[in-house]
C-alpha positions, -999 to 999 in steps of 0.1 A, spaced: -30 -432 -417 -47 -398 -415 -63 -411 -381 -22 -408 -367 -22 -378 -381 -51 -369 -369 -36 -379 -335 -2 -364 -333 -18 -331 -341 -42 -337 -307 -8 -349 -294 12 -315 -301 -14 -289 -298 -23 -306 -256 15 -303 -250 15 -265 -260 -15 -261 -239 4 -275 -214 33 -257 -217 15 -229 -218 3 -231 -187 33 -243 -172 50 -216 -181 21 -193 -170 19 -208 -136 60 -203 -130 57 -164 -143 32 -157 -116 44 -176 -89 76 -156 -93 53 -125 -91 33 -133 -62 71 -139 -38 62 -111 -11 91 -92 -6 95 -67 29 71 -39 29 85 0 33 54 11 56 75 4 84 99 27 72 75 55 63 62 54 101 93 55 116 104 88 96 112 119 117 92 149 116 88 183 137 59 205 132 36 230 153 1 229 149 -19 250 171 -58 251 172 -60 237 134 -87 215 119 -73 178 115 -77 181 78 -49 211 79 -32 197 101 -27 159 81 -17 186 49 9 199 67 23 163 82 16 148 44 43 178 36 64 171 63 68 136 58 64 137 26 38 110 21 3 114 15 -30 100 33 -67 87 21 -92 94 49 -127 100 49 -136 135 61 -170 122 77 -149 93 97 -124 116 108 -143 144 120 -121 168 96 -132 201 111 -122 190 147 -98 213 161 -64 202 173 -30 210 183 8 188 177 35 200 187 67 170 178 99 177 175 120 147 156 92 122 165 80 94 145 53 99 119 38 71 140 33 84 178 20 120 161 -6 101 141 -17 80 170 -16 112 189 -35 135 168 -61 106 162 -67 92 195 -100 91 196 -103 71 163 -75 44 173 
């Protein structure tokens, strides 16, 4: 007798761990669905600034403001004290970063 009990106790606590796990695997399958990404969106924003003879670290503040977005970069990679002049009128955020970086595209 106590050996079934001992049993259905096995019995119960394998299909909680089961369960469990089940239940688990659904929650982050539902997380993991990619849904459509914004950066697209953020590129293709509009912005008109005039930058003459700045260093490209001013001049990605002033886009970042612009735009309002904001960029990682390292200083090092970048040459940051470069000197450079944009001048866009209602062009994407796009074509003035691949201007004002050519050289690192």
């Amino acid at each position: 007798m106590k050996k079934q009990l001992l049993s259905n106790d096995i019995g119960w606590k394998v299909m909680r761990l089961t369960l469990l796990q089940l239940l688990l695997v659904a929650i982050f399958t539902n997380a993991s669905v990619a849904l459509d990404g914004k950066a697209q969106e953020i590129l293709d924003r509009k912005i008109t600034l005039n930058i003459v003879n700045k260093n490209i670290k001013d001049a990605l503040n002033q886009i970042e403001n612009s735009a309002g977005v904001k960029f990682s970069y390292s200083p090092d990679l970048i040459q940051a004290n470069r000197k450079v002049t944009i001048s866009a009128v209602k062009e994407n955020l796009s074509t003035v970063l691949e201007t004002s970086l050519i050289p690192f595209s």
